[in-house]
gemmi code that builds the backbone of each chain (N, CA, C; Angstrom):
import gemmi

chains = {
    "A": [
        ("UNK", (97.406, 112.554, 15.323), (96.106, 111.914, 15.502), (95.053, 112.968, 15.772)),
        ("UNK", (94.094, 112.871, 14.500), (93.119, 114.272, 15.516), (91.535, 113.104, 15.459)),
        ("UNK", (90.985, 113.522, 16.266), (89.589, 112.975, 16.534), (88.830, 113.112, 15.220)),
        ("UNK", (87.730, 112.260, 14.997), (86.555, 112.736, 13.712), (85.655, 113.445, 14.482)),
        ("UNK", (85.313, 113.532, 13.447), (84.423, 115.241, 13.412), (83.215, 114.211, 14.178)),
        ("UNK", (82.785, 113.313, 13.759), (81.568, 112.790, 14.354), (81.306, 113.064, 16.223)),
        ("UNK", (82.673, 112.396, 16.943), (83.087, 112.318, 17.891), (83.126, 113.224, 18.324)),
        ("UNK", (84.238, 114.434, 17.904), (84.351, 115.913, 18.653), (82.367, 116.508, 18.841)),
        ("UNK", (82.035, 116.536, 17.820), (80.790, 117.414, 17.488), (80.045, 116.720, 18.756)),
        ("UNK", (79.757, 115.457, 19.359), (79.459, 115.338, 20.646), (79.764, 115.613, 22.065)),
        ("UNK", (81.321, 116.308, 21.867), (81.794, 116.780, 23.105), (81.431, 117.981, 23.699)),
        ("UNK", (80.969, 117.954, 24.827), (80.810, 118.775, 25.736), (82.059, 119.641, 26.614)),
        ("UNK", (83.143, 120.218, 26.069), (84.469, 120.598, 26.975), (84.153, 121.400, 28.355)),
        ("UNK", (85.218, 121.530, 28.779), (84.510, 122.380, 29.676), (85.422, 123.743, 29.588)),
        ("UNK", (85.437, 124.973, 30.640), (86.360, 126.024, 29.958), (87.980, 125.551, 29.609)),
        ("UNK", (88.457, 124.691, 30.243), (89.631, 124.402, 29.559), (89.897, 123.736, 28.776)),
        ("UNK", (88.714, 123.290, 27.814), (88.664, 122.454, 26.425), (88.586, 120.565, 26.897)),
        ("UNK", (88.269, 120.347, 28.665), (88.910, 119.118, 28.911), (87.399, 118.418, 29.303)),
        ("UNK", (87.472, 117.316, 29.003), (86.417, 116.059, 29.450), (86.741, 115.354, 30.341)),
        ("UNK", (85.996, 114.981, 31.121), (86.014, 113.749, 32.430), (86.265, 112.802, 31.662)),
        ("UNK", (87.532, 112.018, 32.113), (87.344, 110.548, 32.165), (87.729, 109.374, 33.407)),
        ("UNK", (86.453, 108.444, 33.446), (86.249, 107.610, 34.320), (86.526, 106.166, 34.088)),
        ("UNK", (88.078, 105.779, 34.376), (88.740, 104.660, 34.209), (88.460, 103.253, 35.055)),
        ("UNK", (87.655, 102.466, 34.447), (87.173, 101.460, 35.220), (88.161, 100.171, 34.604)),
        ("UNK", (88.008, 99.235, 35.910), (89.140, 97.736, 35.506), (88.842, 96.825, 34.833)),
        ("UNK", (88.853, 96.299, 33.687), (87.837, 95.552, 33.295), (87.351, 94.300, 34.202)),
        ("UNK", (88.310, 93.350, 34.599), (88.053, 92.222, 35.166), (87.566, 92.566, 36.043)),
        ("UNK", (87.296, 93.632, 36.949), (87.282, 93.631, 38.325), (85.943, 95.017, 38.645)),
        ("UNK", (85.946, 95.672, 37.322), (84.573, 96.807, 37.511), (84.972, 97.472, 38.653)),
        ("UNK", (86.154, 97.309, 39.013), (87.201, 98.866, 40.471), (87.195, 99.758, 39.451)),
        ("UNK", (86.609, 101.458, 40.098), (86.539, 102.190, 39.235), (88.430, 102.747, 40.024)),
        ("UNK", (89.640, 102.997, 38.989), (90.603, 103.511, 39.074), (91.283, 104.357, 39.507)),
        ("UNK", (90.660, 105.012, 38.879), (90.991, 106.912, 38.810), (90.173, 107.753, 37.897)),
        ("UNK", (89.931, 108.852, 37.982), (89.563, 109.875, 37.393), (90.599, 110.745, 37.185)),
        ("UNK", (90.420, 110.975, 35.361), (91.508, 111.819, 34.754), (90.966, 112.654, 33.682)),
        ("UNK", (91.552, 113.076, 33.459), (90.840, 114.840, 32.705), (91.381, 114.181, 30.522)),
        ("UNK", (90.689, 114.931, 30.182), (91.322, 114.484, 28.341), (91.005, 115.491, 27.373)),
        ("UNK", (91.839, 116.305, 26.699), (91.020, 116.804, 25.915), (91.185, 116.547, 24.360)),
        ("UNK", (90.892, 116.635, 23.280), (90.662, 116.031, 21.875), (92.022, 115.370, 21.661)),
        ("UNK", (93.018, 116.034, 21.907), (94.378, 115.114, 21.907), (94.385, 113.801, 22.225)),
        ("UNK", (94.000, 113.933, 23.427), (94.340, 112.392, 24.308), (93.176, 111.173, 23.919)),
        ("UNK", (92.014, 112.127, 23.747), (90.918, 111.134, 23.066), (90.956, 110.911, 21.996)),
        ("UNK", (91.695, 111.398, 21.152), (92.396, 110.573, 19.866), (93.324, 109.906, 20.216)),
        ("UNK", (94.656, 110.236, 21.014), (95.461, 109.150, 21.037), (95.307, 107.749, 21.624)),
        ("UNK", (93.786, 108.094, 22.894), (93.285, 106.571, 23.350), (92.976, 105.710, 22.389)),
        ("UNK", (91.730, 106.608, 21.283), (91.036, 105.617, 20.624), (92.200, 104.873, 19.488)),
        ("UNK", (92.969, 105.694, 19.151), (93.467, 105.162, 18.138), (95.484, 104.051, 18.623)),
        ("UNK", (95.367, 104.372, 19.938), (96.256, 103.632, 20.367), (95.754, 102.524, 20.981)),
        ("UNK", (95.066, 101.920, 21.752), (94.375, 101.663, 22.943), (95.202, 101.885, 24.085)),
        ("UNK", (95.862, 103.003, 24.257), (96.628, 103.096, 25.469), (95.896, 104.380, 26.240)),
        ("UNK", (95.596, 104.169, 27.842), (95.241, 105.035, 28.142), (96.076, 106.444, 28.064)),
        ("UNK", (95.293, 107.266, 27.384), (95.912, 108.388, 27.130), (95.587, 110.153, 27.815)),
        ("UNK", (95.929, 110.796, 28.780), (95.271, 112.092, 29.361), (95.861, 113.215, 29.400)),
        ("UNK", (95.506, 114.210, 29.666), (95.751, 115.848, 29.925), (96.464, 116.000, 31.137)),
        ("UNK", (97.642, 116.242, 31.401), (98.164, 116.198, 33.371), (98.010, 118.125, 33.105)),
        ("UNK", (96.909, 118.418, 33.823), (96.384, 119.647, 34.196), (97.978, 120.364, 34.824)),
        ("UNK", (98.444, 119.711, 35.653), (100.080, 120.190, 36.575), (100.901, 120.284, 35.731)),
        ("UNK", (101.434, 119.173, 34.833), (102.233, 119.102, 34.006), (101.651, 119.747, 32.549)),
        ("UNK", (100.448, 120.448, 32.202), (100.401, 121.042, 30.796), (100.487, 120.347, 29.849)),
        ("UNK", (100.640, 118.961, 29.749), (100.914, 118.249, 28.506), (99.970, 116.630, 28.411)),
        ("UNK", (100.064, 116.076, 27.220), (99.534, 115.151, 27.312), (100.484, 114.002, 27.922)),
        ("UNK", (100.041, 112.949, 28.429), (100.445, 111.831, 29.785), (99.809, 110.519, 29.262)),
        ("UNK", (101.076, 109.783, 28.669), (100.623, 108.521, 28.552), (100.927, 107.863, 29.764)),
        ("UNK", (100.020, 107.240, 30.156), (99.265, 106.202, 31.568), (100.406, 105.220, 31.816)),
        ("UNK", (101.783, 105.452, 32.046), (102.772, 104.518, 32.409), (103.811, 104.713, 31.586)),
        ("UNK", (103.872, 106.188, 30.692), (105.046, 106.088, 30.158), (106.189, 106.087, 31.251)),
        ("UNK", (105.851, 106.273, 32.534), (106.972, 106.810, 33.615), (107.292, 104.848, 34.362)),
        ("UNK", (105.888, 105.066, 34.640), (106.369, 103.743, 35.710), (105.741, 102.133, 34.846)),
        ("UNK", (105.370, 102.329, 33.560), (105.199, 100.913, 33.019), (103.943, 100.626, 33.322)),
        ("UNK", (103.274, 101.281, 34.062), (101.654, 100.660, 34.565), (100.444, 101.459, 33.312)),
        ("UNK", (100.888, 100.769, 32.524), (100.175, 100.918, 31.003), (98.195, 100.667, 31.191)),
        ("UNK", (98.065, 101.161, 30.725), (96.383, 100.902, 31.019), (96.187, 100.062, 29.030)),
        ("UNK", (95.756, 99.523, 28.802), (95.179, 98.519, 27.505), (93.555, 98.677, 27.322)),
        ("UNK", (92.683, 99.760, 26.943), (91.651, 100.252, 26.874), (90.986, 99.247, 25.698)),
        ("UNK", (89.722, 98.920, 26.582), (89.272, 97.647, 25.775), (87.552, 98.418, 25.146)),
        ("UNK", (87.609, 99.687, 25.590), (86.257, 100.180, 25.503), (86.315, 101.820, 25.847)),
        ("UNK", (85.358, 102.268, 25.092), (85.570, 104.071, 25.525), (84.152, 104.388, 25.093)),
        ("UNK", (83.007, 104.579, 26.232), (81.567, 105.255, 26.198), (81.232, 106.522, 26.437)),
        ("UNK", (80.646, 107.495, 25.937), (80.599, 108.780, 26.416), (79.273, 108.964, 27.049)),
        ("UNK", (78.954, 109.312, 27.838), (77.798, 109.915, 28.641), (76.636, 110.567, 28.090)),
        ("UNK", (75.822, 110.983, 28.462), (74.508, 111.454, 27.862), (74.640, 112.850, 27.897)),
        ("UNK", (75.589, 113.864, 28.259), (75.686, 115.236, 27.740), (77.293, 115.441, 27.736)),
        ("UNK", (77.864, 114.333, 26.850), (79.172, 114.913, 26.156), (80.064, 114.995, 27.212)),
        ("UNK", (80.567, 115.214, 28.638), (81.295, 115.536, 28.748), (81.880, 114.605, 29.923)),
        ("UNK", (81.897, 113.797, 29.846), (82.542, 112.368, 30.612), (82.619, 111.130, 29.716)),
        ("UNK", (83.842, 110.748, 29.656), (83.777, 109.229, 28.929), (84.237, 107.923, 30.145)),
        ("UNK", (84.063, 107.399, 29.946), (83.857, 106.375, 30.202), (84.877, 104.886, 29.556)),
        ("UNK", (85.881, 104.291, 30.208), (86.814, 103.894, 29.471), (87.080, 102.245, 30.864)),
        ("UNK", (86.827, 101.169, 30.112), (86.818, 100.155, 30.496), (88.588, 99.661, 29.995)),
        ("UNK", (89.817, 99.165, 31.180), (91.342, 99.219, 30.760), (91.660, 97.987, 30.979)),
        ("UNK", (92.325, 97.189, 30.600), (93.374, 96.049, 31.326), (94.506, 96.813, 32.219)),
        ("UNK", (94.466, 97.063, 33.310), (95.345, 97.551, 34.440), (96.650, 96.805, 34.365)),
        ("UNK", (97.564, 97.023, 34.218), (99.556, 97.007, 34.308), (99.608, 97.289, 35.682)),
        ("UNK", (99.757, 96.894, 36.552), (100.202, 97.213, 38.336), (99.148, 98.475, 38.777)),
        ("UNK", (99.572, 98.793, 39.797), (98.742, 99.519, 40.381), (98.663, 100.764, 39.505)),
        ("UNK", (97.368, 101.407, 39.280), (96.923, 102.604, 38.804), (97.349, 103.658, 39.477)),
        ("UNK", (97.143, 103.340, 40.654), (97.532, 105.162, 41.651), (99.427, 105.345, 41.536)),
        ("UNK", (99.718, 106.729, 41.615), (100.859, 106.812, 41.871), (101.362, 106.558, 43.049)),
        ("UNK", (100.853, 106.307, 43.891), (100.783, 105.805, 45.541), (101.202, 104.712, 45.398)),
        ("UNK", (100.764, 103.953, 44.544), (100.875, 102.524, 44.368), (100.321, 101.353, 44.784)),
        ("UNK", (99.017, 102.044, 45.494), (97.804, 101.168, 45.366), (97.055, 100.851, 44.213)),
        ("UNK", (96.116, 100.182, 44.121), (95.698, 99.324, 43.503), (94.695, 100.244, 42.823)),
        ("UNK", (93.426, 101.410, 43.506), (93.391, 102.378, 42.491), (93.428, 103.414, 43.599)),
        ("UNK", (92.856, 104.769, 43.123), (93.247, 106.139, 43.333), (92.330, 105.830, 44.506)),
        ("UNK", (91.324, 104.990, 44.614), (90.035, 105.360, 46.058), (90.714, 105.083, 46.837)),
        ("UNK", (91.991, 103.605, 47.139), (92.478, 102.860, 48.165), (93.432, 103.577, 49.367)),
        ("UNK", (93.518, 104.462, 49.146), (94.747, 105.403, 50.134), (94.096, 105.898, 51.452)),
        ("UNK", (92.874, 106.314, 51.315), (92.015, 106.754, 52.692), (90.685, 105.730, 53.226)),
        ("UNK", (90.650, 105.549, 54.209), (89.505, 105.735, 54.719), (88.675, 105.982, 54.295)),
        ("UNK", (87.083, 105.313, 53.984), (85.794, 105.666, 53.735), (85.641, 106.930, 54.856)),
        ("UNK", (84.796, 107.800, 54.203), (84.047, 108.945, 55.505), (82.819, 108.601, 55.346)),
        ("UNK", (82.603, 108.669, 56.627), (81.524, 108.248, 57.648), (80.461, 108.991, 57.128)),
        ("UNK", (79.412, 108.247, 57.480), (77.926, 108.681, 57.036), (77.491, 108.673, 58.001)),
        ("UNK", (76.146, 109.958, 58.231), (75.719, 109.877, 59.188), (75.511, 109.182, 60.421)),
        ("UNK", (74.953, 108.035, 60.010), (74.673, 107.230, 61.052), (75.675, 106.036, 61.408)),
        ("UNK", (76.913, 106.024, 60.553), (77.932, 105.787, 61.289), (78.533, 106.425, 62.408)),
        ("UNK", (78.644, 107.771, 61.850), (78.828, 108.811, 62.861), (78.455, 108.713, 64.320)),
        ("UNK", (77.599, 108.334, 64.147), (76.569, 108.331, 65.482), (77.693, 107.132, 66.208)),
        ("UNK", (76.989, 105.549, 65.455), (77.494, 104.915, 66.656), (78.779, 104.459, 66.511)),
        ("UNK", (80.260, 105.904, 66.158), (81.053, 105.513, 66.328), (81.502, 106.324, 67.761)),
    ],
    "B": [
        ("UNK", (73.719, 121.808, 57.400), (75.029, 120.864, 57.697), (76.332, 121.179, 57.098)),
        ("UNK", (77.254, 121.241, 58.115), (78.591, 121.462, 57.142), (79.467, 120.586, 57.368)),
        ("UNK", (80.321, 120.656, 56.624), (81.111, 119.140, 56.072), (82.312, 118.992, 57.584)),
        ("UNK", (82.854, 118.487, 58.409), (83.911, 118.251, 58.976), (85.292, 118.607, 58.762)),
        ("UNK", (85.430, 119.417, 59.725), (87.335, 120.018, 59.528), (87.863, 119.331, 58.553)),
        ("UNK", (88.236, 117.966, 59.302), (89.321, 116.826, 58.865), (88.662, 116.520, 57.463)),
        ("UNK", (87.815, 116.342, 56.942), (87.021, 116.257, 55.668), (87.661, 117.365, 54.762)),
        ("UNK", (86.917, 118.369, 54.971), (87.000, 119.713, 54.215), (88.528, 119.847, 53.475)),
        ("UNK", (89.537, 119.571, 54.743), (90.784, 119.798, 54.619), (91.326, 118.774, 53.365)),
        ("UNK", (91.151, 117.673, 53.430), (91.707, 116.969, 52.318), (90.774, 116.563, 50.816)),
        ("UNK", (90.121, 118.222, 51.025), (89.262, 118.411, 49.514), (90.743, 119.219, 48.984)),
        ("UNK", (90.316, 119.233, 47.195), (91.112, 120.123, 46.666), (89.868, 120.353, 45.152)),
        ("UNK", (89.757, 121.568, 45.810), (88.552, 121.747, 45.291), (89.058, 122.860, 43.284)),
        ("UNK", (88.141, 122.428, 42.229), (88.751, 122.960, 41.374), (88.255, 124.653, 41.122)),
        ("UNK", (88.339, 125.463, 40.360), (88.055, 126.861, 40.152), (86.633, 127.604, 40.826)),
        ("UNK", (86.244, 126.596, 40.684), (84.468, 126.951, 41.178), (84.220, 126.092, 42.336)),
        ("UNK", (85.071, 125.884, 43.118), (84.836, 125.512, 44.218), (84.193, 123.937, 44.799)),
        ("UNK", (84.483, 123.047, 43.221), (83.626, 122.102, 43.400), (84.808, 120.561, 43.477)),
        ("UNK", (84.014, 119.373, 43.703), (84.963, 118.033, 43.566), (84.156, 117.277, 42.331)),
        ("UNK", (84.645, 116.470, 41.881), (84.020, 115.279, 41.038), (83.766, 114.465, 41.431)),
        ("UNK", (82.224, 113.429, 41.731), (81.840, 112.552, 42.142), (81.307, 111.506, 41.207)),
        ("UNK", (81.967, 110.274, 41.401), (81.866, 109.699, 40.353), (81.033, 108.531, 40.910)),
        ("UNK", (79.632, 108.247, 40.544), (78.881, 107.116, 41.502), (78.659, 105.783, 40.711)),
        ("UNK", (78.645, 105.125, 41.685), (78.457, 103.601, 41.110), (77.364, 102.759, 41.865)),
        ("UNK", (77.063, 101.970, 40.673), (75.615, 100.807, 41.616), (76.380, 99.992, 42.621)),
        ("UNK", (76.068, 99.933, 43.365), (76.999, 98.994, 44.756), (75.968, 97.590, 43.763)),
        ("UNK", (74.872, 97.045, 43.657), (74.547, 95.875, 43.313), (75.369, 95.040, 42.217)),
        ("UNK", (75.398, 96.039, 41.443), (75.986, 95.561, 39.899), (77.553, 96.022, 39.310)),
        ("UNK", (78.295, 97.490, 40.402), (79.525, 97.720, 40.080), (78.923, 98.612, 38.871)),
        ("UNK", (78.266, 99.281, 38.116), (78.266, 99.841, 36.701), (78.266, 101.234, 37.259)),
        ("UNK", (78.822, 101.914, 36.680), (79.082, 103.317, 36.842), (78.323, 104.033, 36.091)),
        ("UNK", (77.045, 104.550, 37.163), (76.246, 105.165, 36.609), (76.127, 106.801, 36.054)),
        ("UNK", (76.743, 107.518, 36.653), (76.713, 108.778, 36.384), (78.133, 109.637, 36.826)),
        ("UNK", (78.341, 110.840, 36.405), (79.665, 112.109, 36.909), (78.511, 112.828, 37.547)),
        ("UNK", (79.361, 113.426, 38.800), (78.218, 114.729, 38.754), (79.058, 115.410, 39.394)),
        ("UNK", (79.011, 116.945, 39.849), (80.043, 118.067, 41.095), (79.037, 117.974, 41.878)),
        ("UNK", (80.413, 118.234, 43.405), (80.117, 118.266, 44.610), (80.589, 119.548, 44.710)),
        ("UNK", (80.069, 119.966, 45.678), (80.224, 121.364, 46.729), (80.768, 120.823, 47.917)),
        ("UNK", (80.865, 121.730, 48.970), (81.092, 121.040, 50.517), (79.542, 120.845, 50.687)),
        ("UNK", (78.934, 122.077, 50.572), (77.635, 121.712, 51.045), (76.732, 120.279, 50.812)),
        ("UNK", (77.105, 119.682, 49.278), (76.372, 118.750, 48.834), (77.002, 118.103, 49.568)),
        ("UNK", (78.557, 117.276, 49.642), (79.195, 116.335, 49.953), (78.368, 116.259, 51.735)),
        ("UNK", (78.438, 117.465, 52.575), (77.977, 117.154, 53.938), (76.485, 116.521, 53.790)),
        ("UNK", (75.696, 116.782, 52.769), (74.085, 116.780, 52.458), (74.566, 115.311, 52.174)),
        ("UNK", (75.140, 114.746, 51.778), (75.470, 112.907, 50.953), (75.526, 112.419, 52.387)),
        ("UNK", (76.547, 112.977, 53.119), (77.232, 112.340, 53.918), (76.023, 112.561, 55.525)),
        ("UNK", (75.665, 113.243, 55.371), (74.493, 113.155, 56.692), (73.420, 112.702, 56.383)),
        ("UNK", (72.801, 112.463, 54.866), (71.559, 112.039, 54.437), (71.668, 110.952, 53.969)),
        ("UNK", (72.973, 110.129, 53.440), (72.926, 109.067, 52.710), (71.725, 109.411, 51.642)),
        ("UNK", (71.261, 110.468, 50.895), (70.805, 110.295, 49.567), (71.955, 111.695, 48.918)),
        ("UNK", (71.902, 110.482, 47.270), (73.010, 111.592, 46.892), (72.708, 112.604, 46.529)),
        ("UNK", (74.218, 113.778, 46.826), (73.328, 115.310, 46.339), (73.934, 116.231, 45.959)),
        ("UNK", (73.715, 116.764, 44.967), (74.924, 117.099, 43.911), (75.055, 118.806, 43.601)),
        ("UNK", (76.105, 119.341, 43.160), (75.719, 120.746, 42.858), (75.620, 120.965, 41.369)),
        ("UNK", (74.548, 121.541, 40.952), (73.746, 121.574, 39.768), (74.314, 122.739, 38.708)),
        ("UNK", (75.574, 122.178, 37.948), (76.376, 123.622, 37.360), (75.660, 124.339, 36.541)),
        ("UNK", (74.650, 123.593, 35.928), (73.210, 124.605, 35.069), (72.663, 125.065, 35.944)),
        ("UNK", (71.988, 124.300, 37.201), (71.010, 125.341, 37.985), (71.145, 126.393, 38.663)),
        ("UNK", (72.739, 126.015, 39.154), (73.351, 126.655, 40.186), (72.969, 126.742, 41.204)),
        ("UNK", (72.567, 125.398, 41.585), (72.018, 125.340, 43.261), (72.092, 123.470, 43.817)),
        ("UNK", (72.186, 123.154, 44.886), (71.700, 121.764, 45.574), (70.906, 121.172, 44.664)),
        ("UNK", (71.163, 119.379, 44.580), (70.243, 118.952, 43.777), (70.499, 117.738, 44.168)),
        ("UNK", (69.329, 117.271, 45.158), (69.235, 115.678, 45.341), (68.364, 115.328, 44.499)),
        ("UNK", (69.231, 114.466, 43.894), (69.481, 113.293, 42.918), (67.834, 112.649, 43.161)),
        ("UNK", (66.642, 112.909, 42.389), (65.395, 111.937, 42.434), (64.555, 113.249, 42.824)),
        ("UNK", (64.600, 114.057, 43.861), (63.941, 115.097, 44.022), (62.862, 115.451, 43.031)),
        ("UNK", (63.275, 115.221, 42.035), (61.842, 115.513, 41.068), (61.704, 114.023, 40.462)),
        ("UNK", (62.168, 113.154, 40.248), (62.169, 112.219, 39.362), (61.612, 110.925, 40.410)),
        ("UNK", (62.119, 110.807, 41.614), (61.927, 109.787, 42.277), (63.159, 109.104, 42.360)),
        ("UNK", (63.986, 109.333, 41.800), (64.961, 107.986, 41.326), (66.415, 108.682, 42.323)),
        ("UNK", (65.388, 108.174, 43.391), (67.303, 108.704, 44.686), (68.073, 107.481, 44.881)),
        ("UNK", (69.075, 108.097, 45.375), (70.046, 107.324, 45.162), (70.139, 107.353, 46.878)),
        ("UNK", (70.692, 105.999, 47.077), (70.886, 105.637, 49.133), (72.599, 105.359, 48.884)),
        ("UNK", (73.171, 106.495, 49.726), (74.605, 106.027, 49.727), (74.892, 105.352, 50.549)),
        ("UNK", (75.722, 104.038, 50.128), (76.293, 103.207, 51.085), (77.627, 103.424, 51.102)),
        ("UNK", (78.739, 104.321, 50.559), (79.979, 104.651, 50.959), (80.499, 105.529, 50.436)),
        ("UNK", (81.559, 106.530, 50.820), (81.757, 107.374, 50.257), (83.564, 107.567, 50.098)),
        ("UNK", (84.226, 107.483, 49.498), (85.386, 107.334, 49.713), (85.894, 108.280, 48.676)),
        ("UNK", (87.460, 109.150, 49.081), (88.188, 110.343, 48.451), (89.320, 109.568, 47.793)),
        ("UNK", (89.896, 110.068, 46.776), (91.191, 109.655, 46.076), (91.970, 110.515, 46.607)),
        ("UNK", (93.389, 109.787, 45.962), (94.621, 110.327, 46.335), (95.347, 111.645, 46.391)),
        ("UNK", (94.178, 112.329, 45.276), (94.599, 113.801, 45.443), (93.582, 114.975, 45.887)),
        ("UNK", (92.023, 113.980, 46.234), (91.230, 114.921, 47.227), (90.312, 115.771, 46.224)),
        ("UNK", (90.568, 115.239, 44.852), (89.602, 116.104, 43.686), (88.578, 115.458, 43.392)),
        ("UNK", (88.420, 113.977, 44.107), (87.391, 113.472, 43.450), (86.522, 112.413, 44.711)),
        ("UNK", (85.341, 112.371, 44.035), (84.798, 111.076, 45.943), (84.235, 110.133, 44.689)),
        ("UNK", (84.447, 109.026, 45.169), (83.574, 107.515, 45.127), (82.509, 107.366, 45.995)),
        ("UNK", (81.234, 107.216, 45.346), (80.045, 106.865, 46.235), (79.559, 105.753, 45.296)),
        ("UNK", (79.224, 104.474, 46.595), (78.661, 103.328, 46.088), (77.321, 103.391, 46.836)),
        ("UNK", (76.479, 103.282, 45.979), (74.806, 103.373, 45.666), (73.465, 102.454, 45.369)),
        ("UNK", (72.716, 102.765, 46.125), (71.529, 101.944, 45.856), (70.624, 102.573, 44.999)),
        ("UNK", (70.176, 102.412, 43.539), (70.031, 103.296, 42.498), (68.167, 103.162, 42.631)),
        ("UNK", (67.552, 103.729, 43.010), (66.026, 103.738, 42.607), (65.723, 103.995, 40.819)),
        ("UNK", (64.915, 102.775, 40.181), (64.741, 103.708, 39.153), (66.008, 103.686, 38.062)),
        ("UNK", (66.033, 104.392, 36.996), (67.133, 104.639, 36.210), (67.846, 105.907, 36.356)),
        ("UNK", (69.524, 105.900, 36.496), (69.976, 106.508, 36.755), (70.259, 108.013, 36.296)),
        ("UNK", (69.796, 107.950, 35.013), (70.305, 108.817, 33.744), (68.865, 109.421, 33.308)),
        ("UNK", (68.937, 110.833, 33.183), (67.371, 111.570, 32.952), (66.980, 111.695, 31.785)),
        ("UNK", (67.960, 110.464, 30.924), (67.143, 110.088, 29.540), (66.543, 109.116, 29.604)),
        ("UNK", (66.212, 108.050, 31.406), (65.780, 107.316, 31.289), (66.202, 105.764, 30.923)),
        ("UNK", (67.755, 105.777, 30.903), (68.503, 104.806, 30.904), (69.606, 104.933, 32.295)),
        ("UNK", (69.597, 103.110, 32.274), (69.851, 102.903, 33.672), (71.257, 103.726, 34.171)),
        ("UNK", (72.056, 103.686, 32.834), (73.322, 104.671, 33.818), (73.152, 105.857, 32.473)),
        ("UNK", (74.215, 106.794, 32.931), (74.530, 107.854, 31.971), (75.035, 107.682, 30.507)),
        ("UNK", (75.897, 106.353, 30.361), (76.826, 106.003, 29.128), (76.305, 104.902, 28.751)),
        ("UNK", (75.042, 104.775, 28.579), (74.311, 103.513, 27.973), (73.489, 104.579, 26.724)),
        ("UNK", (73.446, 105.296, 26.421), (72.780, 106.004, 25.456), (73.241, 106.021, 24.239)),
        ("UNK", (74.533, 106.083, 24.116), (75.957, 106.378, 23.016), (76.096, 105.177, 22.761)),
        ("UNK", (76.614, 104.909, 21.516), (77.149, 103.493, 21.529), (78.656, 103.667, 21.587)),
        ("UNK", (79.595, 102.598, 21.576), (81.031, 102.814, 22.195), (81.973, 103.990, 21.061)),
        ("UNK", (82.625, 104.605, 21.589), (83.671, 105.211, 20.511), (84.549, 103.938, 20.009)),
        ("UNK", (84.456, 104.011, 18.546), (85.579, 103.026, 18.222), (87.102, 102.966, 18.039)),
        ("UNK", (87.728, 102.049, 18.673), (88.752, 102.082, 18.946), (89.727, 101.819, 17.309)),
        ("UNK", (91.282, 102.277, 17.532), (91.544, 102.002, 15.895), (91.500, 100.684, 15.940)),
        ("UNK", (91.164, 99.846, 15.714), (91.620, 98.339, 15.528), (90.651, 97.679, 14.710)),
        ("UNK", (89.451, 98.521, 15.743), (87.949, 98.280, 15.368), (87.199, 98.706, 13.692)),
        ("UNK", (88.141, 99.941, 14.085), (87.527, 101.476, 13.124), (88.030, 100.502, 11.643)),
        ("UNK", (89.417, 99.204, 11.642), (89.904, 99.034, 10.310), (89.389, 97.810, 10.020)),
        ("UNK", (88.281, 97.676, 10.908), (87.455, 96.040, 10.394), (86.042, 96.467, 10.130)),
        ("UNK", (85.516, 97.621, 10.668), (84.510, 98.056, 10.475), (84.064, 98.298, 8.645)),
    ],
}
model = gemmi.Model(1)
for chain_id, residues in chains.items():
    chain = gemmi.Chain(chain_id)
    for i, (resn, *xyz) in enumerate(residues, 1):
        res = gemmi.Residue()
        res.name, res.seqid = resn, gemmi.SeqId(i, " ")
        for name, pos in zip(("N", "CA", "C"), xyz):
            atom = gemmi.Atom()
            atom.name, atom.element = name, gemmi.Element(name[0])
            atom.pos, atom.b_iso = gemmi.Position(*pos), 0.0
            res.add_atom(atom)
        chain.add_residue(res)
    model.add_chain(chain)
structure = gemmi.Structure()
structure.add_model(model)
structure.setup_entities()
């Protein structure tokens, strides 16, 4: 699968050839996780609808549940106004995080803002 | 201002020292923009509640509206599971995106998916 030329020629990479992507839920507009992609994986999204990414640790491309079944079903893929974040609306398969919450934000605690700070 | 021990510590910051902040309209849920954090910015978010970003073209601090008007009021700030990235939910002045559209990925129209690409 390689990307069209239309598509690439808008990407913005960064030094390791990789783009932001920002996985939102569809039903629910919970933004997921943030995961890295580079022309590989953004061909294999568009043309699979399976969420598809770069595991920076692991060196290789990472389909989104080949391990644990929590398949992402990509109903949409927008790119940003300087190329280098897309934007990808999924039908979520169980929890997104490897934690196994519901997405990657749910594991901590909000940090405090100033004026929480105060009157805690 | 500098960012908090217990904070700092569960950053994992990438080559250049920065996190990915990925913000959203708290009114509407739409995910308006990517931008990098520093420590410095993240403490500047987190004591100012306006967002504030590190500027990889300018190479310096950059709250968000400072020239434009269009700041952003953080109402939360929350880290993922592996500390590379923050969630901030936002009160958006204005349009989000400095082409003048309300988020960043409203400019592009969608990448098409294969399914799409064979009805098109």
């Amino acid at each position: 699968m390689t990307l069209d030329a239309a598509v690439s020629a808008r990407l913005k990479r960064n030094a390791d050839g990789l783009i932001a992507a920002v996985v939102v839920e569809h039903a629910t507009s919970d933004v997921l996780m943030m995961a890295w992609m580079n022309d590989d994986a953004l061909a294999a999204t568009l043309a699979t609808r399976r969420g598809t990414y770069w595991s920076r640790s692991r060196r290789k491309l990472w389909v989104k549940g080949e391990t644990s079944g929590h398949y992402q079903h990509v109903r949409e893929v927008r790119i940003d106004c300087d190329g280098d974040t897309v934007l990808l609306r999924v039908d979520q398969t169980g929890p997104a995080c490897h934690t196994g919450t519901h997405t990657c934000f749910d594991t901590e605690e909000r940090l405090l803002l100033a004026d929480e700070k105060e009157l805690a």
